[in-house]
N, C-alpha and C positions, 0 to 999 in steps of 0.2 A: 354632472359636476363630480371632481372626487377632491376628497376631500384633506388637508396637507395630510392628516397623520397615516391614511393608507398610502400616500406616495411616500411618504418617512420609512414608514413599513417595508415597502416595496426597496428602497435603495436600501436599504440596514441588507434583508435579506441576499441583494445583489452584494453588497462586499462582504459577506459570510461567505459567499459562492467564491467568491475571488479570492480570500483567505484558504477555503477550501482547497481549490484547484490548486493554491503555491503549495501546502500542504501534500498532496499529490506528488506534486513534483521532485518535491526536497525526498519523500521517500521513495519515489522509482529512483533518483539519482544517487542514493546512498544503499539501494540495490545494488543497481549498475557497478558501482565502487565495488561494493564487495567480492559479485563475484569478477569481477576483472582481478582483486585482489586473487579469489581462490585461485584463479586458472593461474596467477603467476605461482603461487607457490605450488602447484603441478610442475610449472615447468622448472624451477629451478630445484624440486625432487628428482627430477629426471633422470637415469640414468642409463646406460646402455645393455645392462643385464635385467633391469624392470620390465616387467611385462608391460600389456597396456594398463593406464591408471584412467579410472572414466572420473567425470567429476562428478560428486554427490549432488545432483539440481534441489533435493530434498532441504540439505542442510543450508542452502541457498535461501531458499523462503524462509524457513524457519526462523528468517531472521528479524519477519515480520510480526513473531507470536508474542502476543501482550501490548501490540503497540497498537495507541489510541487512533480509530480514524473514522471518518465521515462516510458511513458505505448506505446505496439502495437498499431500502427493503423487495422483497422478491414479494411481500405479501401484497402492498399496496402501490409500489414505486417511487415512494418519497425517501429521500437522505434521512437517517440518523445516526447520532453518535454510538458506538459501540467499542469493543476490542477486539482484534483477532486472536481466535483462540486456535486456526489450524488453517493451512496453507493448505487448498486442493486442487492446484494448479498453478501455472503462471499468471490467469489473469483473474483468476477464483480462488475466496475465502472464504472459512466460514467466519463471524460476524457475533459476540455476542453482544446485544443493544441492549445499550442501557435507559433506553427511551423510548417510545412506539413499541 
């Protein structure tokens, strides 16, 4: 038999997960924004006498730095709250937790 307050438990936890994942979301898509923002301001720098202009992918991420979010720990594999404090990739951050 289990008991209401671990199935209480159990659902809280699942719409944390669902809060989480929208959380996700909303920032891969206000990535996406930006840099589709950056590359339009490449192209409407554009010019004929410009050499090549690459886009900064750097200044890209960066846009994630300070912003609050729910990442793996690598130590044990459980979500905690942290901030990012440095972009080391596209799909890699570092992560400082403020919990675990």
């Amino acid at each position: 038999p289990i008991h209401q307050e671990d199935v209480t438990l159990i659902e809280d936890e699942i719409y944390a997960g669902y809060s989480y994942e929208q959380q996700a979301s909303d920032l891969e898509k206000a990535a996406k924004v930006k840099e589709v923002g950056a590359r339009t301001d490449v192209c409407r720098n554009h010019s004929p006498s410009a050499k090549k202009v690459t886009k900064p992918t750097r200044n890209i991420l960066d846009i994630l730095r300070g912003q609050r979010v729910i990442a793996r720990s690598e130590v044990d594999g459980f979500y905690y709250p942290g901030i990012v404090t440095r972009c080391v990739g596209k799909r890699k951050a570092l992560i400082n937790f403020t919990k675990g």
